[in-house]
C-alpha positions in Angstrom: -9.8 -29.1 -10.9 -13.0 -31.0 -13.1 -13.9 -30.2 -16.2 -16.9 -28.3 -14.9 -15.3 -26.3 -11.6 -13.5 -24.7 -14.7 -16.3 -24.3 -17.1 -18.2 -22.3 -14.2 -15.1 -19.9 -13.1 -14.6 -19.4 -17.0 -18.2 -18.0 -17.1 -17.4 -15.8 -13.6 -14.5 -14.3 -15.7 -16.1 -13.2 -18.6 -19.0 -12.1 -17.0 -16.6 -10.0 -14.5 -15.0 -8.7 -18.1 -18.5 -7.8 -19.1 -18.7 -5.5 -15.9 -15.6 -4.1 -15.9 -16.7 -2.6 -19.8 -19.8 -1.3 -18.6 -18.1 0.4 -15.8 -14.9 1.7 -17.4 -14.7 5.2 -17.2 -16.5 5.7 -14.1 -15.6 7.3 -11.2 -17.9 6.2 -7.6 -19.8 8.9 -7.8 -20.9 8.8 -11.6 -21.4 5.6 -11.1 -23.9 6.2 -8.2 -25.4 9.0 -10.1 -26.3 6.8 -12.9 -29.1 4.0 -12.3 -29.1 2.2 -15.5 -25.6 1.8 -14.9 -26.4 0.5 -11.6 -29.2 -1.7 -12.5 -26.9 -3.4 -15.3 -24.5 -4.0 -12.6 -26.9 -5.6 -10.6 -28.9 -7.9 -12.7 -25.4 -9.2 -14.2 -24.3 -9.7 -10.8 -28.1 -10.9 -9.4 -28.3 -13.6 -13.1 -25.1 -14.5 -14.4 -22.8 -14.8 -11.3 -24.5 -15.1 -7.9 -26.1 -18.5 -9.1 -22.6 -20.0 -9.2 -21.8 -19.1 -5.7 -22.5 -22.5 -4.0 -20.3 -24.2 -6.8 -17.7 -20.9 -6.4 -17.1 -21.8 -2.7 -17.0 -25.8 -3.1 -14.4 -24.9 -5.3 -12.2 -21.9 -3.3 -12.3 -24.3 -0.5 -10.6 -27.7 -2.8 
């Protein structure tokens, strides 16, 4: 694996740690209920992850 397929799974995981804080003590349907929980969620997933998904699958698929 380069030097960079790591650096970019490296920022997947912490962002994924990110998520898994802002989600910790919800259950589906508090989570549902609550929409700046769900927006957070979403924009983390939209900015910090999804861009990386070309690179993501190039890698999987090494």
């Amino acid at each position: 694996m380069e030097n960079r397929d790591f650096q970019i799974l490296k920022k997947i995981l912490l962002e994924i740690d990110v998520l898994e804080e802002m989600i910790k003590g919800f259950d589906l349907k508090k989570f549902i209920e609550d929409e700046r929980t769900k927006r957070a969620v979403c924009m983390t997933l939209q900015n910090d992850i999804l861009p990386f998904k070309n690179q993501l699958l190039n890698i999987i698929n090494e």
